[in-house]
C-alpha beads as a LAMMPS data file, in Angstrom:
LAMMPS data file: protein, C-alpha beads

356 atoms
355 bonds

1 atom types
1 bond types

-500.0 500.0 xlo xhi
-500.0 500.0 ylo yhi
-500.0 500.0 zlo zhi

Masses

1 110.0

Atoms # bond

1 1 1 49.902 397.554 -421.435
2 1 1 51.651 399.370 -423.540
3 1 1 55.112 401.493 -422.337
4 1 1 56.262 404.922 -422.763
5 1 1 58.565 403.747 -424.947
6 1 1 56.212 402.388 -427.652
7 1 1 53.887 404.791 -427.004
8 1 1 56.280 406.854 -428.281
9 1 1 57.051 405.250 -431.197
10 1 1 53.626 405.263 -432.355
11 1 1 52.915 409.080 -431.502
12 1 1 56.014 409.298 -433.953
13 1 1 55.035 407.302 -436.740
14 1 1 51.515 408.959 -436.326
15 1 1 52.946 412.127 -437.084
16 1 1 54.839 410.826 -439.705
17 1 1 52.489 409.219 -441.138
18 1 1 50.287 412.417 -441.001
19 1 1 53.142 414.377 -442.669
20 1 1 52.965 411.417 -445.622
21 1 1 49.640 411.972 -446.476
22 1 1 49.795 415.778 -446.876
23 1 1 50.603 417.828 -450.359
24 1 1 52.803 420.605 -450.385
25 1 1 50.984 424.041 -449.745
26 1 1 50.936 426.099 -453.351
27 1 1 53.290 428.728 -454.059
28 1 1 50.148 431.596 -455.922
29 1 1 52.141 433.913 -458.815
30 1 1 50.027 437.470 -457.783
31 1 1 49.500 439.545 -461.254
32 1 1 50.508 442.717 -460.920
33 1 1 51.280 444.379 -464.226
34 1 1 52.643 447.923 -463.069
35 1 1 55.520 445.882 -461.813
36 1 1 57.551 445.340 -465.153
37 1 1 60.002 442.069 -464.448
38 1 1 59.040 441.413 -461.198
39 1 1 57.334 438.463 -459.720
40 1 1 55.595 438.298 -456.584
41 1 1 54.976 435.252 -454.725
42 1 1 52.495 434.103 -452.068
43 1 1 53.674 430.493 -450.228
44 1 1 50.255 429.629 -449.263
45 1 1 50.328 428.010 -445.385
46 1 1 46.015 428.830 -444.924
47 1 1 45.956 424.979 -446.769
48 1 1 47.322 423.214 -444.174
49 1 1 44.991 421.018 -442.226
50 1 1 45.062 423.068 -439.146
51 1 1 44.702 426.025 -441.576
52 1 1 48.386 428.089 -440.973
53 1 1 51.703 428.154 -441.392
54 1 1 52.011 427.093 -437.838
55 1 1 50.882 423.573 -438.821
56 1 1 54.718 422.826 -439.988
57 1 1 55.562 424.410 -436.443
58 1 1 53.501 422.290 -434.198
59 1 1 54.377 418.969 -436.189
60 1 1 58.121 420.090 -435.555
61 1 1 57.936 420.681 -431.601
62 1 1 55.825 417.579 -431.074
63 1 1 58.437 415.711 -432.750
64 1 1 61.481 418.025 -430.382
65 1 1 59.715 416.583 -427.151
66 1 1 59.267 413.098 -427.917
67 1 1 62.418 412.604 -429.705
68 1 1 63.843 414.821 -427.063
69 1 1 62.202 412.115 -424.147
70 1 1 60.627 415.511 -423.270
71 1 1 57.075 414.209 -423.913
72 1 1 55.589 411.284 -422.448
73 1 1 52.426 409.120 -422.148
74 1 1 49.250 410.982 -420.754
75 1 1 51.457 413.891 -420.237
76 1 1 48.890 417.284 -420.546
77 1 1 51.036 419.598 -422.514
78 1 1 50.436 423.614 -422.485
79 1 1 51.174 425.926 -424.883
80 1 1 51.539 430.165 -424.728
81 1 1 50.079 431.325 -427.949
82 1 1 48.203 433.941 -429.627
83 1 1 45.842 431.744 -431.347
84 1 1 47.132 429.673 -434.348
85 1 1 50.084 427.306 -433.041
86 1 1 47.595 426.180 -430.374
87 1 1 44.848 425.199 -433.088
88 1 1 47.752 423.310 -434.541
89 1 1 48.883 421.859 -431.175
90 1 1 45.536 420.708 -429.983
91 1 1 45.721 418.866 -433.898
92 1 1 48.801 417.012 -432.964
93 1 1 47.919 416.343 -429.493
94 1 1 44.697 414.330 -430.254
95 1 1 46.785 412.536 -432.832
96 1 1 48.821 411.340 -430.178
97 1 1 46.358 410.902 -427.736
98 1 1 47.335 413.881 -425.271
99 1 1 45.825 416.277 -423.177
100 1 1 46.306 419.825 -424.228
101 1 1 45.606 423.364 -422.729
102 1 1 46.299 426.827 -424.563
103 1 1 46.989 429.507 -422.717
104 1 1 46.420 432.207 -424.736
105 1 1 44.738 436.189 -424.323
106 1 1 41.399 437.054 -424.332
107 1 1 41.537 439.284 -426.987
108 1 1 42.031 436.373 -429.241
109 1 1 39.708 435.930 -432.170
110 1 1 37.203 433.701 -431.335
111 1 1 37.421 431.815 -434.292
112 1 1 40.478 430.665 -433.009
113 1 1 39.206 429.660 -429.800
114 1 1 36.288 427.604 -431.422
115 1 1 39.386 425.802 -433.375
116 1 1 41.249 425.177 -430.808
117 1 1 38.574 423.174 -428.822
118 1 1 36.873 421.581 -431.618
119 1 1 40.165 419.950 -431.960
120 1 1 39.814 419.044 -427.973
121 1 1 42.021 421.163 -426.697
122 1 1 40.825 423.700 -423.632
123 1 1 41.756 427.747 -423.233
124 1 1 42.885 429.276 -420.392
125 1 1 42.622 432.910 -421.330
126 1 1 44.343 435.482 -419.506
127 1 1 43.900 439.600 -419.257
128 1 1 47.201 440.599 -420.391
129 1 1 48.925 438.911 -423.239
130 1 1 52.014 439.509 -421.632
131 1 1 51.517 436.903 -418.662
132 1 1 50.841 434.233 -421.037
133 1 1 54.384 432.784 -420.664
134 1 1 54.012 432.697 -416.688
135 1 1 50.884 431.301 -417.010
136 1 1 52.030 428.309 -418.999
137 1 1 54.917 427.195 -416.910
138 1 1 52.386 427.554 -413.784
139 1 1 50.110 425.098 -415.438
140 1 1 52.791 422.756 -416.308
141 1 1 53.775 422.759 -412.853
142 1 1 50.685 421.707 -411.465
143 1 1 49.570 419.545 -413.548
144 1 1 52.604 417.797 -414.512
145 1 1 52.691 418.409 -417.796
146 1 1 55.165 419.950 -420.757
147 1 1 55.039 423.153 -421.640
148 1 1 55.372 423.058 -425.312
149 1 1 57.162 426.856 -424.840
150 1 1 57.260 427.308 -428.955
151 1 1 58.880 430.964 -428.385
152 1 1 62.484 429.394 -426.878
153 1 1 62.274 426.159 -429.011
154 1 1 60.946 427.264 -433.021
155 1 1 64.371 427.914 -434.235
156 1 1 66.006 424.334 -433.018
157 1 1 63.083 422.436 -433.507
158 1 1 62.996 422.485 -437.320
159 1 1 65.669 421.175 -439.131
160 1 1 67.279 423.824 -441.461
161 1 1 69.084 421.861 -443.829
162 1 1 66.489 420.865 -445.750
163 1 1 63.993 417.607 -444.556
164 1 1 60.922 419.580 -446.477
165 1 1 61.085 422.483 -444.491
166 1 1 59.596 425.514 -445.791
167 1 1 62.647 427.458 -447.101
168 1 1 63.687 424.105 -449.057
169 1 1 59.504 423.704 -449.796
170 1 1 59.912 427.798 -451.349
171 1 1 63.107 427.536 -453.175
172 1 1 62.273 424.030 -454.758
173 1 1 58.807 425.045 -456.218
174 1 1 61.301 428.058 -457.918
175 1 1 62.966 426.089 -459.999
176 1 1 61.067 426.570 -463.246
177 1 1 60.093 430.367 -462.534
178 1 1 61.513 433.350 -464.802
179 1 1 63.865 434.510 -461.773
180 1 1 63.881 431.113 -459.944
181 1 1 66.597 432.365 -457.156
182 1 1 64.181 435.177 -455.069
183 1 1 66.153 438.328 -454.758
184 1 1 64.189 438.981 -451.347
185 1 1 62.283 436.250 -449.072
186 1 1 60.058 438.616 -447.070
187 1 1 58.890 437.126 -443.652
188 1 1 57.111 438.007 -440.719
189 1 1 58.049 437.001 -437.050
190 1 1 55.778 435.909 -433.928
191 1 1 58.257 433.092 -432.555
192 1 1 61.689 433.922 -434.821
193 1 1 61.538 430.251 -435.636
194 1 1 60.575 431.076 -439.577
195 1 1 62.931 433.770 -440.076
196 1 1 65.760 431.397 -438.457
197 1 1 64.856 428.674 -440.953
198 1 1 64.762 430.274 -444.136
199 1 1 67.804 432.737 -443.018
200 1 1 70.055 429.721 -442.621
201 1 1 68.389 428.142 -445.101
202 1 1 69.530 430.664 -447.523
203 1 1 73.216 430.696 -446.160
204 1 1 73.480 426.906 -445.910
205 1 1 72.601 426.551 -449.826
206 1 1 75.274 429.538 -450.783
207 1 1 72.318 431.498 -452.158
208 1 1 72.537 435.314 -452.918
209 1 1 68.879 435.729 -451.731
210 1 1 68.523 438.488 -449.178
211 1 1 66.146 438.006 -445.884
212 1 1 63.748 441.102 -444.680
213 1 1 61.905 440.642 -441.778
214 1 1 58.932 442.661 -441.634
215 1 1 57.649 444.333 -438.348
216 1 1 53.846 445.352 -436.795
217 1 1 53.482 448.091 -434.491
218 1 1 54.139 447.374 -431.007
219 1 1 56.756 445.004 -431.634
220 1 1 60.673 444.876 -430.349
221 1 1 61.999 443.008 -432.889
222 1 1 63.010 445.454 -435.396
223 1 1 64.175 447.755 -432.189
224 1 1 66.247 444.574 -431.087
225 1 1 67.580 444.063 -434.797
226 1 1 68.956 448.121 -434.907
227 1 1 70.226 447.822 -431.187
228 1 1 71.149 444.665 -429.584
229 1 1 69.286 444.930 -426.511
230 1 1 67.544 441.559 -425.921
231 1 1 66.291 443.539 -422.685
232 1 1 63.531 445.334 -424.942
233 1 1 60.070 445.236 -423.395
234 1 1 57.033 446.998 -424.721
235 1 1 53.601 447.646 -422.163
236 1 1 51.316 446.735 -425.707
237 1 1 51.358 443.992 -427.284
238 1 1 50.760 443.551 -431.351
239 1 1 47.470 443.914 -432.627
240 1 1 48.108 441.896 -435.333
241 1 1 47.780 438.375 -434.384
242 1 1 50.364 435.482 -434.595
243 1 1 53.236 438.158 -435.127
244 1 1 55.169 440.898 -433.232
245 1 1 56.150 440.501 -429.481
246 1 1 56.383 442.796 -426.406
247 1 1 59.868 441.200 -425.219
248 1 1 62.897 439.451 -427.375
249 1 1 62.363 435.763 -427.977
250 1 1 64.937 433.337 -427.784
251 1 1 63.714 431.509 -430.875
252 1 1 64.291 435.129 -433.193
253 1 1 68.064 435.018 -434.534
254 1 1 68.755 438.755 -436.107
255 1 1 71.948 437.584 -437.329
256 1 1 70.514 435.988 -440.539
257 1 1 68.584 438.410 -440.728
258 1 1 69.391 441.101 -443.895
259 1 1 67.173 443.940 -443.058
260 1 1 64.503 444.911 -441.275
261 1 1 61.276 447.330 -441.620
262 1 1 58.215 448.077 -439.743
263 1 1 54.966 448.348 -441.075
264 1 1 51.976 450.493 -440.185
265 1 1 49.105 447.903 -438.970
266 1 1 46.473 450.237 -440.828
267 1 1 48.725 449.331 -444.355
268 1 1 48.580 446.052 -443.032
269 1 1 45.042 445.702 -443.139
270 1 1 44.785 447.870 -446.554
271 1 1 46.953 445.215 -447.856
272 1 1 44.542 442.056 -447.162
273 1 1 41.386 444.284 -448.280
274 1 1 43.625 444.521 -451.880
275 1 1 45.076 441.301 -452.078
276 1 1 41.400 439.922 -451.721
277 1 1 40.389 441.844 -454.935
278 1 1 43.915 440.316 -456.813
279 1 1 43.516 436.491 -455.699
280 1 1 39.363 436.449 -454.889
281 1 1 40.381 435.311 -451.298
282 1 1 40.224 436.605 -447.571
283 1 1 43.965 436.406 -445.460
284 1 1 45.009 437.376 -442.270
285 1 1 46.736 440.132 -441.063
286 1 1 49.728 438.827 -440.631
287 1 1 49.803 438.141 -444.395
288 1 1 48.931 441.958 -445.036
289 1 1 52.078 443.126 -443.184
290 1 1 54.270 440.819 -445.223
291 1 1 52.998 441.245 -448.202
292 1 1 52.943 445.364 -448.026
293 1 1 56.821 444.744 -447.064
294 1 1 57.146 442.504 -450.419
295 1 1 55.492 445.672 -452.196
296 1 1 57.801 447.950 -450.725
297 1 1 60.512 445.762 -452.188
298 1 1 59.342 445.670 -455.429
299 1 1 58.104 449.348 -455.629
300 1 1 61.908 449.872 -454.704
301 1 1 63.647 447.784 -457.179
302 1 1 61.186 449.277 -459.886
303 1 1 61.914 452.601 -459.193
304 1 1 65.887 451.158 -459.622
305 1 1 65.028 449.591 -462.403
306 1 1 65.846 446.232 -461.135
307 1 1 64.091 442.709 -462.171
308 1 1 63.745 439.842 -459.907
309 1 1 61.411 438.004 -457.731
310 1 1 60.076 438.572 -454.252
311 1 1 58.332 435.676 -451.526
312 1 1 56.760 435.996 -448.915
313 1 1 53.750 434.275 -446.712
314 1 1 50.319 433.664 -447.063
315 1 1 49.894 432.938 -443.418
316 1 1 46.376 431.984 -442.324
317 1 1 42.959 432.357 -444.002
318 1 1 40.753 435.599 -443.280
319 1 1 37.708 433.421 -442.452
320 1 1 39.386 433.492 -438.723
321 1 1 38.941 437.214 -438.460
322 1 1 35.577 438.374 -440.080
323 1 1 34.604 439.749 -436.318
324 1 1 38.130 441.748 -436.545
325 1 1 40.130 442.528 -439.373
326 1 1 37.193 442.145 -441.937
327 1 1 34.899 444.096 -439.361
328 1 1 35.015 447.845 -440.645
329 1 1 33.998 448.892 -436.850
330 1 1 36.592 446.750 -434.940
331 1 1 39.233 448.308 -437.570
332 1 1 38.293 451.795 -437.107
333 1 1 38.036 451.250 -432.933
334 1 1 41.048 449.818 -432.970
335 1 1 43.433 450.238 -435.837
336 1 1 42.271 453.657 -437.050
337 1 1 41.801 454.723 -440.788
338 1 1 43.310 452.869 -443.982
339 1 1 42.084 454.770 -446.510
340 1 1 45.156 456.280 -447.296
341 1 1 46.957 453.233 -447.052
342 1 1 44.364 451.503 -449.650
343 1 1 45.112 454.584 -452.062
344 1 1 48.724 454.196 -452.007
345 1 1 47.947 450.563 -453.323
346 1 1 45.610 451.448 -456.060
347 1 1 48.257 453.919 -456.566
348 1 1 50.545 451.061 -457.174
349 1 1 48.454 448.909 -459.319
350 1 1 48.646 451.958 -462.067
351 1 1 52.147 453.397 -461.438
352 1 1 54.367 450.683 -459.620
353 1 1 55.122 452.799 -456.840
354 1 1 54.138 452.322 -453.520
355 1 1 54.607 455.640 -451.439
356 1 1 52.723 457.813 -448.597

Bonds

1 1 1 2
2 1 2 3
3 1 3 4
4 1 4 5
5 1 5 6
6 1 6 7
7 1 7 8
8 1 8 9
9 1 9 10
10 1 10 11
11 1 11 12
12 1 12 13
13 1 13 14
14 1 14 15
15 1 15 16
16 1 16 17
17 1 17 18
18 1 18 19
19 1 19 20
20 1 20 21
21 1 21 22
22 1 22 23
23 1 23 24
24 1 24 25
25 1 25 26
26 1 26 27
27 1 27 28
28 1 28 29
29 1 29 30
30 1 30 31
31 1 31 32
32 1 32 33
33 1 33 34
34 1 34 35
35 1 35 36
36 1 36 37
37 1 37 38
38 1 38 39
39 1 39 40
40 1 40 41
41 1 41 42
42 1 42 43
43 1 43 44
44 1 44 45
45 1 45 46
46 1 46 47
47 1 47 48
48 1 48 49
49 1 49 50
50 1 50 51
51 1 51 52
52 1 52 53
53 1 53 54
54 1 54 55
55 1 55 56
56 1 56 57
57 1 57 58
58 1 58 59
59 1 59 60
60 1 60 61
61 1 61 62
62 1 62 63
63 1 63 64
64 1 64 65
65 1 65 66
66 1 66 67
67 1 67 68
68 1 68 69
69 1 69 70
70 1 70 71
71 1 71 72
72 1 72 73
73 1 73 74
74 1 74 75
75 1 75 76
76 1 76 77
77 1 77 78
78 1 78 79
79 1 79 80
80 1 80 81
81 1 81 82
82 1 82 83
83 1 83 84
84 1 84 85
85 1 85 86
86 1 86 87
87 1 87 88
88 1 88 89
89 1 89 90
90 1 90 91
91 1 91 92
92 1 92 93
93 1 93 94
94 1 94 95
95 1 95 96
96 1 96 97
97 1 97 98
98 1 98 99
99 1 99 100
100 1 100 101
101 1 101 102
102 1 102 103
103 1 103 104
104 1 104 105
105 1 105 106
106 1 106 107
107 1 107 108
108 1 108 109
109 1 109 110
110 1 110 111
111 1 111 112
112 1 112 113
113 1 113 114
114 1 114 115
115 1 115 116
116 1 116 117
117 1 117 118
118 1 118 119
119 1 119 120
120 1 120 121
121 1 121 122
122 1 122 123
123 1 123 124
124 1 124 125
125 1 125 126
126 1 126 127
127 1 127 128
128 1 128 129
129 1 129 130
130 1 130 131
131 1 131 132
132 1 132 133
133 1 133 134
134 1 134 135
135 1 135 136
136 1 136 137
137 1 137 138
138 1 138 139
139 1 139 140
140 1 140 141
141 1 141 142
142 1 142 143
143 1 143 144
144 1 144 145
145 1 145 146
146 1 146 147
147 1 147 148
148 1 148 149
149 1 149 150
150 1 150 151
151 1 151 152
152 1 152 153
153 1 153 154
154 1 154 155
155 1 155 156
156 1 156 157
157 1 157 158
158 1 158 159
159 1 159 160
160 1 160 161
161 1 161 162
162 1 162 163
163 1 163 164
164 1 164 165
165 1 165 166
166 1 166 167
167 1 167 168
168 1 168 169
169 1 169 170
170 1 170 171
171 1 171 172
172 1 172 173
173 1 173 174
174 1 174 175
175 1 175 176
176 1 176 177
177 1 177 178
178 1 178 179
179 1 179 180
180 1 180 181
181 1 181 182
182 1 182 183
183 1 183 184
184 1 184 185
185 1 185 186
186 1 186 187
187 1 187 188
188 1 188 189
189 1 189 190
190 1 190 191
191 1 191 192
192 1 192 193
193 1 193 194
194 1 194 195
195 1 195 196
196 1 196 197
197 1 197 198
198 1 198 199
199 1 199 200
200 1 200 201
201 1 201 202
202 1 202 203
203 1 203 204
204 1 204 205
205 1 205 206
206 1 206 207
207 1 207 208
208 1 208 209
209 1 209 210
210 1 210 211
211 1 211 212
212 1 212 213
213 1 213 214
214 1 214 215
215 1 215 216
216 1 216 217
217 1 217 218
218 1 218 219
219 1 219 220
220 1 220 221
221 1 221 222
222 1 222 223
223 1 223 224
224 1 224 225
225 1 225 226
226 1 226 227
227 1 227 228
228 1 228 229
229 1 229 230
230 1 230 231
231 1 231 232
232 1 232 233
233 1 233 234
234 1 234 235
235 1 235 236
236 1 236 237
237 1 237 238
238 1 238 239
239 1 239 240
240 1 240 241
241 1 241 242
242 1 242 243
243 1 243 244
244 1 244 245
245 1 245 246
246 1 246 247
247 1 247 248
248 1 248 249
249 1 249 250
250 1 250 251
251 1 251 252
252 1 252 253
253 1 253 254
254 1 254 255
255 1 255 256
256 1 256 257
257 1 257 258
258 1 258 259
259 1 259 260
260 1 260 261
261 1 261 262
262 1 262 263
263 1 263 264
264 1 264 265
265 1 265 266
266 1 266 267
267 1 267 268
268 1 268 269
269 1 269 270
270 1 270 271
271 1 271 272
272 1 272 273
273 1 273 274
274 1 274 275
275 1 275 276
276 1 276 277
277 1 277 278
278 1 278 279
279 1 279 280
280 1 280 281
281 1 281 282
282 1 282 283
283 1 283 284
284 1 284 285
285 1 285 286
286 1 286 287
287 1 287 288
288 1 288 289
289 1 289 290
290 1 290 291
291 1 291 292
292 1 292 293
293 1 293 294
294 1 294 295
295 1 295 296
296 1 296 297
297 1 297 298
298 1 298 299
299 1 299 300
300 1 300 301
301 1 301 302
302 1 302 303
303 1 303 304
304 1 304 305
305 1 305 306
306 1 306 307
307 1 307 308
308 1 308 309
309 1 309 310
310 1 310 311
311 1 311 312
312 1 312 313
313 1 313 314
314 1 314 315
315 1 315 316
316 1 316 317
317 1 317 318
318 1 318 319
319 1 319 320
320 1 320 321
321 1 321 322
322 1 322 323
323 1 323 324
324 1 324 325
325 1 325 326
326 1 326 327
327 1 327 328
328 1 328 329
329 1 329 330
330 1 330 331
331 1 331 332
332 1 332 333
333 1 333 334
334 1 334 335
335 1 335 336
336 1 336 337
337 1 337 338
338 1 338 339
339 1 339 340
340 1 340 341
341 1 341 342
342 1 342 343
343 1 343 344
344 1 344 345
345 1 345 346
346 1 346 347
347 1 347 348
348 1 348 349
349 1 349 350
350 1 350 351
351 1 351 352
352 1 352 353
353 1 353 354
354 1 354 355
355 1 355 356
């Protein structure tokens, strides 16, 4: 019979050996010729196996709790999530042979859902995406399991330094580029633990790259950055999914952090209905808002007359959303009109300006 012990060695080198047989996701040059001497960048996550950036994540917490003794044999573990870490989760979980349970809203795209349990994983969807964190530890409880609890742990979990992280991933695939130290890194935040990473990242390596963190609506982390007040609480919750929170999470660190901005969820959308026509592929949302934020950028050091290079996050493929974000009725029920917002872009492809 085998013991925890060595079960735990070979969840490890099951991981590891997972990790060894996976490429590098591609770092996509957009073409954008209104924007004279400045480069945009897309870090494409979508390629992952579990098909998101929050592939690296789940591979990184799975590794926290067994290293950590946290996770042991037959142990169920539950995770609070909005959709994609839990896809990645239920990955790692039947790699190591473990139980796993998502506890994640109803609202969530169903894609998602069908991801999550064709990797075996179950959902345990709950009303209000605020009570998914409750939920969780509940379930734990019961079932004597380990709540995975990604929002507390995504900043530790990963090491910073470098061990093919995404920061050192971004920075090393630079190297040969016209401007091959970015001026801005332009990131999104659901857990913080991304941000954290390529914020430290940045400072650990002595770099004069600058972090901005971009914002959805109904979010408190840019409130959080201007104020302080990890008390911050909104009643919605983002309708962009994978990013933006209703309450402060431990795992978001504002202090490597450069600036902030928030960005209109209908420009967010515009954003992955123009960046279809530039690359010939579908994204997420979540890629929208940080991209429009990387446009904003650049539209700003144009207009300064400043050269450079911008990168930011292809999160997740678009395929997960076609009932949503790609469904022209679902957008105008519940995200309201982008027309404006996809004028200011075509605006952009001829002038280099982005303004509304």
């Amino acid at each position: 019979m085998v013991s925890n012990r060595e079960w735990v060695n070979q969840s490890i080198r099951a991981i590891e050996a997972d990790f060894q047989r996976s490429a590098d996701t591609h770092l996509i040059k957009l073409n954008i010729p209104s924007l004279t001497g400045i480069d945009i960048y897309l870090k494409d996550e979508s390629t992952h196996p579990t098909g998101s950036l929050k592939h690296r994540l789940a591979r990184s917490l799975f590794l926290y709790g067994l290293c950590n003794g946290k996770i042991r044999k037959g142990m169920p573990i539950i995770e609070a999530s909005s959709g994609s870490t839990a896809i990645s989760e239920a990955y790692f979980a039947r790699l190591t042979g473990l139980p796993f349970i998502a506890v994640i809203p109803k609202s969530t795209a169903k894609k998602k859902i069908e991801q999550i349990e064709f990797y075996g994983g179950q959902c345990y969807l709950v009303d209000k995406p605020a009570d998914i964190y409750r939920e969780s530890e509940q379930l734990a409880s019961e079932l004597n399991g380990y709540y995975m609890d990604q929002f507390t742990y995504a900043e530790r979990a990963t090491d910073w330094r470098g061990n093919n992280n995404i920061a050192n991933s971004i920075f090393s695939q630079m190297e040969k580029e016209p401007c091959p130290e970015p001026s801005w890194v332009v990131m999104s935040a659901g857990t913080g633990g991304t941000s954290a990473t390529i914020g430290r990242f940045i400072r650990y390596r002595q770099l004069d790259t600058r972090l901005c963190v971009v914002d959805p609506d109904h979010s408190v982390f840019h409130g959080y950055f201007k104020t302080g007040d990890c008390s911050l609480t909104l009643d919605k919750s983002s309708r962009i999914e994978g990013i933006g929170r209703p309450r402060v999470e431990p795992s978001f660190v504002p202090e490597v952090v450069d600036t902030m901005m928030t960005i209109p969820d209908a420009a967010a959308i515009a954003t992955i209905y123009w960046l279809e026509k530039n690359i010939g592929r579908k994204a997420g949302a979540s890629t929208g808002t940080n991209l429009f934020g990387a446009l904003k950028i650049a539209s700003g050091m144009q207009e300064r007359g400043e050269q450079g290079s911008i990168v930011t996050l292809l999160c997740d493929a678009g395929e997960r959303y076609l009932d949503t974000y790609y469904n022209p009725e679902w957008v105008a029920a519940n995200i309201g009109d982008t027309s404006a917002w996809e004028k200011a872009l075509e605006t952009l492809d001829i002038t280099g300006n982005l303004s509304i």
